[in-house]
C-alpha positions as CSV (number, residue, x, y, z in Angstrom):
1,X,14.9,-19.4,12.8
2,X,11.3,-20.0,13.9
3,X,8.7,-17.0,14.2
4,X,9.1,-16.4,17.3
5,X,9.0,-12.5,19.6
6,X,12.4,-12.7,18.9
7,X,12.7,-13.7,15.1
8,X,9.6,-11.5,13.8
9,X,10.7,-8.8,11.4
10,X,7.7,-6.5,12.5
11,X,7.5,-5.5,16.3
12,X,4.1,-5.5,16.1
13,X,4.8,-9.4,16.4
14,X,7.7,-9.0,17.9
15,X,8.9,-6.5,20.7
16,X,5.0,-5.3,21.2
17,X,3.2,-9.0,20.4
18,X,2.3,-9.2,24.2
19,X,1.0,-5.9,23.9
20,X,-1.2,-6.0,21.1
21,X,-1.8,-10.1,20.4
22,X,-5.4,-10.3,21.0
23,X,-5.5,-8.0,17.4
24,X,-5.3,-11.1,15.8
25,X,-8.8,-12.1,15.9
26,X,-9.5,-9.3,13.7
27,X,-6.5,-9.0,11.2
28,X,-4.4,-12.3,11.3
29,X,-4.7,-14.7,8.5
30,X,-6.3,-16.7,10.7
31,X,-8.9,-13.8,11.7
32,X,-9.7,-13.5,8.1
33,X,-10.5,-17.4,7.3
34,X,-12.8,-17.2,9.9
35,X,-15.0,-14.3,8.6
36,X,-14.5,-15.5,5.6
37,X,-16.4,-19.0,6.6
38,X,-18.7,-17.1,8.8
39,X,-20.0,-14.8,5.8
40,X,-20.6,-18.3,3.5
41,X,-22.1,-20.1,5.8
42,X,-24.6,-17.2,6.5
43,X,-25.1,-16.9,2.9
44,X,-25.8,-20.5,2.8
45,X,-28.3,-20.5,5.8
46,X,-30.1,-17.3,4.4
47,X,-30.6,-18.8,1.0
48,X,-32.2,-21.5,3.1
49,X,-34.3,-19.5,5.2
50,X,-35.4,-17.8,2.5
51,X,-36.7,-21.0,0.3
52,X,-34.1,-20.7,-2.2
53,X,-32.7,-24.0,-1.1
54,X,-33.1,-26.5,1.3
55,X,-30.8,-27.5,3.9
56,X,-31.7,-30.5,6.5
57,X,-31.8,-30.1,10.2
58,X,-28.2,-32.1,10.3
59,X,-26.6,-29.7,7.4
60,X,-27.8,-26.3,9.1
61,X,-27.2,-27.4,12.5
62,X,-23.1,-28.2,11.5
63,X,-22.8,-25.2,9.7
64,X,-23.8,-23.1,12.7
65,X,-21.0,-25.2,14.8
66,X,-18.6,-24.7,12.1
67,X,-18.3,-20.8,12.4
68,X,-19.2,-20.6,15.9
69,X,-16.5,-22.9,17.0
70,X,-13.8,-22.5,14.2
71,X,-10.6,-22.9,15.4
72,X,-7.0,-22.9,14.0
73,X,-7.0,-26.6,13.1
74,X,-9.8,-25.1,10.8
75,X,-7.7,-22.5,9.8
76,X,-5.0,-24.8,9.0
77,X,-6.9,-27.2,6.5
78,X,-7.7,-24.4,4.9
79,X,-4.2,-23.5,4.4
80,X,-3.6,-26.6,2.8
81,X,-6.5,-27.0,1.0
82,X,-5.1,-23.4,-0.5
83,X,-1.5,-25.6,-1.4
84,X,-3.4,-26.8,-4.5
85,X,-6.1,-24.4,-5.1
86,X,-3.6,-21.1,-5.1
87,X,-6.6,-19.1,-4.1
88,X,-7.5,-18.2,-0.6
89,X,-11.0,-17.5,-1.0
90,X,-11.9,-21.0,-3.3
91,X,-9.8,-22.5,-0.5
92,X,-12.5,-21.6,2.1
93,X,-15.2,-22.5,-0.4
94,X,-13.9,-26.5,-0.9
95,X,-13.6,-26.4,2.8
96,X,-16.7,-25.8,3.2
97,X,-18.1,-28.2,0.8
98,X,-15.4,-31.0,2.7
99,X,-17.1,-30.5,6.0
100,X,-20.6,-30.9,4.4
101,X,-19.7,-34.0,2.7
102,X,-18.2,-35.5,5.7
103,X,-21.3,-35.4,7.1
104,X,-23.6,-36.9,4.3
105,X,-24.8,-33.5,3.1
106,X,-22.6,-33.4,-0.4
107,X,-25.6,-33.0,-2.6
108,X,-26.2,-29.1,-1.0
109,X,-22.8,-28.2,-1.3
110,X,-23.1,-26.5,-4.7
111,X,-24.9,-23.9,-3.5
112,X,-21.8,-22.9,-1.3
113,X,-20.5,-19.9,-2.8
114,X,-23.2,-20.0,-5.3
115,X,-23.2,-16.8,-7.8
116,X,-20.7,-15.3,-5.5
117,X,-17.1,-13.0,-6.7
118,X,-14.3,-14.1,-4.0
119,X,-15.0,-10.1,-3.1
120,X,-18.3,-11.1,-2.4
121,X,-17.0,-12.4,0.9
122,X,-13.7,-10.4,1.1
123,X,-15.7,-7.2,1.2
124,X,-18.1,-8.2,3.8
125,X,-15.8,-10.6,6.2
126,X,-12.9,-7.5,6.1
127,X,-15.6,-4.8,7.2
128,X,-17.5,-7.2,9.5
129,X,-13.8,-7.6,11.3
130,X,-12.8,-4.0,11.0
131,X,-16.5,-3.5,12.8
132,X,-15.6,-5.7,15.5
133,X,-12.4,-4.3,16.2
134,X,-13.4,-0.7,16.2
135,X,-16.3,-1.8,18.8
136,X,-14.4,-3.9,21.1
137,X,-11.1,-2.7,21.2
138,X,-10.7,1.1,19.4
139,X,-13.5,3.0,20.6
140,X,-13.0,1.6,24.2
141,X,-9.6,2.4,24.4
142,X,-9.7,5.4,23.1
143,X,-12.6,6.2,24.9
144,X,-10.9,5.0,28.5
145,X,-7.8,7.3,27.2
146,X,-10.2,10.0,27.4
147,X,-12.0,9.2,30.5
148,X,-8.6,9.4,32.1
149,X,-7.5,12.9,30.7
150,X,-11.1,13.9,31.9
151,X,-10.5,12.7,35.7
152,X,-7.2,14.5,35.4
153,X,-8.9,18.1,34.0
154,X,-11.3,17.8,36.7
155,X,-8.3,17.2,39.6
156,X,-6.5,20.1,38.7
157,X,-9.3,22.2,37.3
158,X,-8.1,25.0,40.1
159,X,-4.4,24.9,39.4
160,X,-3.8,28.3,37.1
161,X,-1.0,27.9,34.4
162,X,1.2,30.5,32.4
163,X,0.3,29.7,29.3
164,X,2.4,30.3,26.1
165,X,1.8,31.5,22.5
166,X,4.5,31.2,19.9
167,X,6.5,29.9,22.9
168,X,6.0,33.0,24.9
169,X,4.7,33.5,28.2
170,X,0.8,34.4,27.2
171,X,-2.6,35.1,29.0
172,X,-2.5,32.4,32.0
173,X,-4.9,29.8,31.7
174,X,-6.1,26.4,33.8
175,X,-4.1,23.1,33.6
176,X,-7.8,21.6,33.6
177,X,-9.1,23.7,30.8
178,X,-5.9,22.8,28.8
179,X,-6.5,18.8,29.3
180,X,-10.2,19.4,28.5
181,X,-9.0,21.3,24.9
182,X,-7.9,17.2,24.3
183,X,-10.5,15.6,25.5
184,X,-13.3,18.1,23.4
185,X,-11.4,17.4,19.9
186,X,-10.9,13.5,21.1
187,X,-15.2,13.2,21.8
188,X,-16.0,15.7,18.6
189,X,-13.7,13.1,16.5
190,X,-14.9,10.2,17.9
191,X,-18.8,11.1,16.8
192,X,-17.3,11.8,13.1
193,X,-16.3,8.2,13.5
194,X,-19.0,6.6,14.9
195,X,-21.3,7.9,12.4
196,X,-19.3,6.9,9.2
197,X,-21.3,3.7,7.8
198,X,-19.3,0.6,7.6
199,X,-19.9,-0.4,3.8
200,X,-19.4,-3.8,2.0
201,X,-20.2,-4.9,-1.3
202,X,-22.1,-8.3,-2.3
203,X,-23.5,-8.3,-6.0
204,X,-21.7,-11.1,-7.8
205,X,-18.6,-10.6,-10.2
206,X,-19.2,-6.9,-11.6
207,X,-22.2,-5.7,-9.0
208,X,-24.9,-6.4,-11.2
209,X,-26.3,-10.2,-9.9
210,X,-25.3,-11.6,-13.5
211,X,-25.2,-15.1,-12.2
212,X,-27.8,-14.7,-9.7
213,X,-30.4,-13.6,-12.4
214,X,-29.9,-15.9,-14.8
215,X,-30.5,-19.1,-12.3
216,X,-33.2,-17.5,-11.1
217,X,-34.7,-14.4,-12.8
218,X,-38.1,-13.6,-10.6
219,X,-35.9,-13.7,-7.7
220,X,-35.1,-10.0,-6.1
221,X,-31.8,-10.2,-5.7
222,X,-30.8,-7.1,-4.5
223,X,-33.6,-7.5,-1.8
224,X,-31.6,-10.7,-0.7
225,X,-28.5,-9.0,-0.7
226,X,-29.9,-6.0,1.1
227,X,-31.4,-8.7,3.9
228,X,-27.8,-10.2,4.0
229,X,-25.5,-7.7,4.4
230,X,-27.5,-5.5,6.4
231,X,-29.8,-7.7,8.2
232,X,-27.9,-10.8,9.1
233,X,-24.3,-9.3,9.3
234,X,-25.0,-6.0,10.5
235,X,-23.1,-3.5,7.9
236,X,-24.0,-0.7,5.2
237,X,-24.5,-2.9,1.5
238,X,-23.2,-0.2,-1.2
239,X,-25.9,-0.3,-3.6
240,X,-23.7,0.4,-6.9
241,X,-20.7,-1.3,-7.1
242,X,-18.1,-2.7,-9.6
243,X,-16.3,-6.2,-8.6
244,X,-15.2,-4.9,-5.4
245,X,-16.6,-2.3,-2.7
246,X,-15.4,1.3,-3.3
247,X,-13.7,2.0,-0.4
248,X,-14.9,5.3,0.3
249,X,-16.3,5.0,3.9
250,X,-13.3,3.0,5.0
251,X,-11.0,5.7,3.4
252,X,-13.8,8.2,5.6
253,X,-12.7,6.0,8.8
254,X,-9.1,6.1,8.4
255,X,-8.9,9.9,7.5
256,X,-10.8,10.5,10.6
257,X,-8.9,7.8,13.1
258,X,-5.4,9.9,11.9
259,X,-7.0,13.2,12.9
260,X,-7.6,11.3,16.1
261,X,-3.9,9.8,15.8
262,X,-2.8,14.1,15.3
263,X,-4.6,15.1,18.4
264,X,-2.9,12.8,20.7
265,X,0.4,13.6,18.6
266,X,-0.3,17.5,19.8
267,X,-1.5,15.9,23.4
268,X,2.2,13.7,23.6
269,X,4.0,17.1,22.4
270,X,2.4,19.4,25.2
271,X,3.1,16.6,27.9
272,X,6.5,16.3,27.1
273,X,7.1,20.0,26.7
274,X,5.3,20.5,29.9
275,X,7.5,17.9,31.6
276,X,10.5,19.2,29.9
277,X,9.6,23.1,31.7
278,X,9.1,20.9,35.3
279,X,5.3,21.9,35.2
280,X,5.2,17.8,36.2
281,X,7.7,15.6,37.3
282,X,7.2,11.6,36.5
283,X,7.0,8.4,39.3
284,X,9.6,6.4,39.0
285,X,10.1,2.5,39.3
286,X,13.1,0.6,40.9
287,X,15.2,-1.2,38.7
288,X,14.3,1.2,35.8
289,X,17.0,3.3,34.1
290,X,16.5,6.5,32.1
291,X,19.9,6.7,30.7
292,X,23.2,4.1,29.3
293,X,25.0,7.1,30.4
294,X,23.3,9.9,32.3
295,X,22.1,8.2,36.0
296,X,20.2,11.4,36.9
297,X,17.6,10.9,33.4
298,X,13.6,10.3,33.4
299,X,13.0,10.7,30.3
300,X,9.4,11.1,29.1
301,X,9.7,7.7,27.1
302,X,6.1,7.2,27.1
303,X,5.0,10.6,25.1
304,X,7.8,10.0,22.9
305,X,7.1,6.1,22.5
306,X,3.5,7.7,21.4
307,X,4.5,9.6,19.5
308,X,6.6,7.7,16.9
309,X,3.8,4.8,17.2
310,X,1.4,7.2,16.0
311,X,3.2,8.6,13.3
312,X,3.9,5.6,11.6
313,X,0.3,4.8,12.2
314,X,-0.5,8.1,10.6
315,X,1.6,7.4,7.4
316,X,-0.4,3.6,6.9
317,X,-3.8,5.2,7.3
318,X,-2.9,7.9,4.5
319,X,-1.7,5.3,2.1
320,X,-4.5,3.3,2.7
321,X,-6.9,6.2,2.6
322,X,-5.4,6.9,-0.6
323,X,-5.4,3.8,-2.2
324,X,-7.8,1.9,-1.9
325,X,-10.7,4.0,-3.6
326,X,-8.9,3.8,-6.7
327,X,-9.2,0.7,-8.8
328,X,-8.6,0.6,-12.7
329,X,-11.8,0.0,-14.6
330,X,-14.2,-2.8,-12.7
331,X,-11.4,-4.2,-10.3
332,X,-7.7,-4.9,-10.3
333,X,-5.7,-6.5,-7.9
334,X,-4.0,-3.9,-5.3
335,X,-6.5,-3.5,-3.4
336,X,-5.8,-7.3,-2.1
337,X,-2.2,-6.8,-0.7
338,X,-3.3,-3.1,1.1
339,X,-6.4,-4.5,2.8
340,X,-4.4,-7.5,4.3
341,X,-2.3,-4.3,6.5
342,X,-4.7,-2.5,7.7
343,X,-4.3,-4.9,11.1
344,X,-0.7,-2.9,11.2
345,X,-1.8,0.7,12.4
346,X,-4.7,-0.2,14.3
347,X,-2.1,-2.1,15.9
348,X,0.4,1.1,16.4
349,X,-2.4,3.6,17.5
350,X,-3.8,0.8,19.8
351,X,0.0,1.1,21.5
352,X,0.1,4.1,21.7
353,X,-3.2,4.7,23.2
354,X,-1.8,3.0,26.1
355,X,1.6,4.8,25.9
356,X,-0.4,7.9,26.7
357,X,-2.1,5.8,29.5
358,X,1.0,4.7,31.1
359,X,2.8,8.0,30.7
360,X,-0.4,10.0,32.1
361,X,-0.1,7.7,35.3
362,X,3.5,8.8,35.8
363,X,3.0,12.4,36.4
364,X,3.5,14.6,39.4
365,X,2.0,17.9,39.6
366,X,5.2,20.5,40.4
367,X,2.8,23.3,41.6
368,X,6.3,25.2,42.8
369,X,7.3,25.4,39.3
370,X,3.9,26.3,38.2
371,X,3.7,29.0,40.9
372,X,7.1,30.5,40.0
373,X,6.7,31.0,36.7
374,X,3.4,32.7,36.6
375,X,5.2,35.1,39.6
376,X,7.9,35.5,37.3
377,X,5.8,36.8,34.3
378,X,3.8,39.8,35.2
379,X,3.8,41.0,32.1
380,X,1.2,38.8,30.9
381,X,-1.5,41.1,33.1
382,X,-0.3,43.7,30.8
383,X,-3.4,42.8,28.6
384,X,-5.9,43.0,31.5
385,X,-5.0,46.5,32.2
386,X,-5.1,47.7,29.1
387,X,-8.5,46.1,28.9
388,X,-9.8,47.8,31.5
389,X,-8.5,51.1,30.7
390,X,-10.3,51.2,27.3
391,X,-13.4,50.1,28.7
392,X,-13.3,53.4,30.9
393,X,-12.0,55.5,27.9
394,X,-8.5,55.9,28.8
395,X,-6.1,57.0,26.0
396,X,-3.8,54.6,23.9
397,X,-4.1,52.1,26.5
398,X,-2.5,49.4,24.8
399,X,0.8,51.7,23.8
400,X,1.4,52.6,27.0
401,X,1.4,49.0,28.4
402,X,3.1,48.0,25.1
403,X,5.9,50.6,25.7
404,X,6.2,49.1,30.0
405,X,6.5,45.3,29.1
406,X,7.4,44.3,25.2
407,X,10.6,42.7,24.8
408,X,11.6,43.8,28.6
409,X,13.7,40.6,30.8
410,X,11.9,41.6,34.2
411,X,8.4,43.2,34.6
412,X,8.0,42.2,38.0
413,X,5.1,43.0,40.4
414,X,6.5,45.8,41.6
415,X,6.7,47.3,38.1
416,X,3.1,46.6,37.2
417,X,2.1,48.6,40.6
418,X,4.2,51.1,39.9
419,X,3.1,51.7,36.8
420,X,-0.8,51.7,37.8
421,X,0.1,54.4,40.4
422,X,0.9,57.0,38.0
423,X,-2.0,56.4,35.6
424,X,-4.6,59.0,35.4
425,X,-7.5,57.0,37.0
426,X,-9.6,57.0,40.0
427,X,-8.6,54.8,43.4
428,X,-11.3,52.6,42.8
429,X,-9.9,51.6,39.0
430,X,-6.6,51.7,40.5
431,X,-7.6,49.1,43.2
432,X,-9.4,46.8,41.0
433,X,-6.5,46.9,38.8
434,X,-4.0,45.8,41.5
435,X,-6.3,42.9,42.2
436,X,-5.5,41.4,39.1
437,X,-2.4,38.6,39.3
438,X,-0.8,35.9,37.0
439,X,-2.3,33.8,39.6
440,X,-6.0,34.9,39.2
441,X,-6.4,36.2,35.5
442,X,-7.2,32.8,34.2
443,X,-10.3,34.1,32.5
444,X,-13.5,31.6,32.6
445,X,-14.5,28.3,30.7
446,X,-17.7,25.6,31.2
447,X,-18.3,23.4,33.3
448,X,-16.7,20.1,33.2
C-alpha cells in the first residue's frame, strides 16, 4: 500500500496526522535536510564575512535563496544524491557544491563543509529545530492550555468544593483554588524550561579544531565557532566537547517537559474523577456516541485520550533523557537513530495538550451536586471546632470531636449543633461556632 492516513504504522502519521502535521517542519526528514543546508550555508557565508574566503556577489546571493526557499524538490535531490553516497549528511554537502556549480561558482565549493564532523551540523540543525518548535508551537500551547485553566479558576473562584484526602471527604476548599494548584506547577515548570540553554556542539571531528588549525593556525577558531553558533544561529556552543554534543541540556529539557507531561496527567485524573462524582457534567454533540453498547454514556474521552498520549510521551522523553548523554569513548553511533524520534513525543504531548483543551470546553458546572455533598458531610467542620476550642483553652478538643464524627455514616447538621450546645463555652463561642458550614469553611488563598 502507499503511505497514506490510513496505511501509516504510527498514528502520529496516521489517525492524528491532521492533528499534529505542521510538526513536520521541525522533525520530518525533510525538516532535518533543511537545517541541515541552513547550518552549511551559514557556515559558508560566515567564513566569508569573516575574510576567511571569498564568495562573489552571485555565489552569496544563491546561497541565501537556497535555504530561504528550500523546498521538497530540494529535499528530494538530496535523497537521491544520498542513493550513492549512503550518508545523509555528505548527501547535503555534494548538494550543496551541485547548486554552486550550476551557477559557475565550482571553484568555492571546497570550502562547503570545510573542517566540519557530519555532527558538526547534526548538533546544531537538530537543536536549532528543537528551538523552533519549542518557541512556536510548545510553549504557546502549553501556555494557551494554561491561560484557559486560568479563565476557568477565575469563573468559579466562589464556587466552594468538598475536598477529599486519601479519598475522603476533607477540609472544603474552592474549585478555583484547585484549577489554580495546575496552573502554579504548569507556570513554575515552564520557567525551569525556558531557562535551560539550548546547547550544540561545532569543533570538528573530536571537539578540538584539528583540521581547522592545521589549514590555518593563527586563526581563533573557537572565536569563529563561538560567533557561529551563538551569534548567527542563536544557540548555547558547548565549549568542551568530544565528536558529538553531550546531551545534557536536552536530557535537562526532556526531564523537565515530562514533569510538565505528569502535571497534566494529575490535571486529566482530577477531571475525570471530578466528572466521574457529577461535580461537572460534559456538552454534548449530535451525531456523537459514547458507547457500542450503552446509549446513556459520555464518557470523559478527552481526559482519558490525554492521558494515555501523555504517558507514552512520558516513556520517549525518559529513554531519550537517558540515553543520549551516554556515548562510549569520543562518539558512537546510537545517538543517531534516538535523535531522529524525538519529533514522536513532542508530537503526543502536543495532542494531548489539546485533548485537555477540548475536554475543558465540554464541562458543565453541577453546582447541585457540589452543594449536596458538602451538606452531606458536616463532619469535615469537625476540624474548625476543635480549632477554635484550643485556641480558647478548652480540654482535649480534638478527642471529643474525634469521638462525635470518626468513622460515623451521618454527622449531619443537626448533630454538629447539637453537639456545640452542650460544650462548656460561652454563647458568643457557641455562636461563632454555629456560623461555621461546609459551605463557608473554605479557608483563604491569593489573589488570582
Amino acid at each position: 500500500m502507499e503511505l497514506n492516513s490510513l496505511s501509516a504504522i504510527s498514528p502520529i502519521d496516521g489517525r492524528y496526522r491532521a492533528q499534529v502535521q505542521h510538526l513536520d517542519d521541525y522533525f520530518s526528514e525533510y525538516a532535518l535536510m533543511k537545517y541541515r543546508v541552513l547550518v552549511e550555508i551559514e557556515y559558508l557565508l560566515l567564513l566569508h564575512e569573516k575574510k576567511i574566503i571569498r564568495l562573489s556577489a552571485k555565489a552569496v546571493k544563491h546561497l541565501n535563496g537556497m535555504k530561504e526557499n528550500f523546498g521538497p524538490e530540494n529535499a528530494e535531490s538530496i535523497k537521491q544524491i544520498e542513493k550513492t553516497t549512503n550518508h545523509d549528511v555528505k548527501a547535503v554537502e555534494y548538494f550543496i557544491k551541485q547548486e554552486l556549480e550550476s551557477i559557475g561558482e565550482g571553484a568555492v565549493k571546497e570550502w562547503v563543509h570545510f573542517g566540519l564532523t557530519s555532527q558538526d551540523i547534526n548538533n546544531t540543525a537538530i537543536p536549532l529545530s528543537w528551538k523552533h518548535a519549542l518557541e512556536f508551537e510548545y510553549l504557546p500551547s502549553l501556555l494557551n492550555l494554561n491561560n484557559q485553566l486560568k479563565v476557568l479558576a477565575r469563573q468559579w473562584s466562589d464556587i466552594p468544593m468538598l475536598a477529599h484526602t486519601h479519598g475522603q471527604p476533607a477540609s472544603p476548599t474552592k474549585l478555583g483554588k484547585e484549577i489554580m494548584v495546575f496552573v502554579e506547577r504548569i507556570e513554575n515548570q515552564v520557567e525551569i524550561l525556558i531557562n535551560v540553554p539550548i546547547s550544540a556542539k561545532f569543533g570538528g571531528a573530536t571537539g578540538n579544531f584539528n583540521a581547522h588549525h592545521v589549514a590555518f593556525p593563527k586563526k581563533d577558531w573557537i572565536r569563529f565557532a563561538n560567533d557561529f553558533v551563538e551569534g548567527v544561529l542563536g544557540l548555547h556552543r558547548v565549549q568542551f566537547t568530544t565528536q558529538i554534543e553531550h546531551y545534557d541540556n536536552l536530557a535537562a529539557a526532556f526531564d523537565c517537559m515530562k514533569r510538565i507531561n505528569n502535571i497534566l496527567i494529575d490535571l486529566c485524573r482530577d477531571m475525570w474523577t471530578y466528572i466521574s462524582m457529577e461535580y461537572f457534567r460534559q456538552k454534548t454533540k449530535k451525531g456523537e456516541v459514547g458507547s457500542s453498547a450503552m446509549p446513556h454514556k459520555v464518557n470523559p474521552i478527552d481526559f482519558e485520550n490525554a492521558e494515555g498520549n501523555l504517558g507514552l510521551a512520558n516513556a520517549l522523553f525518559e529513554h531519550l533523557a537517558g540515553k543520549l548523554p551516554v556515548s562510549r569513548l569520543q562518539r558512537d553511533l546510537t545517538d543517531s537513530t534516538v535523535l531522529r524520534n524525538i519529533g514522536v513525543p513532542f508530537a503526543h504531548t502536543i495532542l494531548a495538550m489539546r485533548s485537555i483543551e477540548k475536554g475543558l470546553n465540554k464541562l458543565v458546572l453541577n453546582d447541585q451536586q457540589l452543594y449536596s455533598d458538602l451538606e452531606n458531610n458536616w463532619a469535615v467542620v469537625a476540624e474548625a471546632i476543635q480549632t477554635i476550642l484550643r485556641r480558647e483553652n478548652y480540654p482535649n478538643p480534638y478527642e471529643a470531636l474525634k469521638d462525635l464524627t470518626r468513622g460515623k455514616k451521618q454527622i449531619d447538621k443537626t448533630a454538629i449543633h447539637q453537639f456545640i450546645d452542650k460544650l462548656d463555652v460561652s454563647r458568643e463561642i457557641k455562636k461563632e461556632l454555629k456560623a461555621i458550614s461546609p459551605h463557608n469553611y473554605t479557608g483563604m488563598h491569593p489573589e488570582y
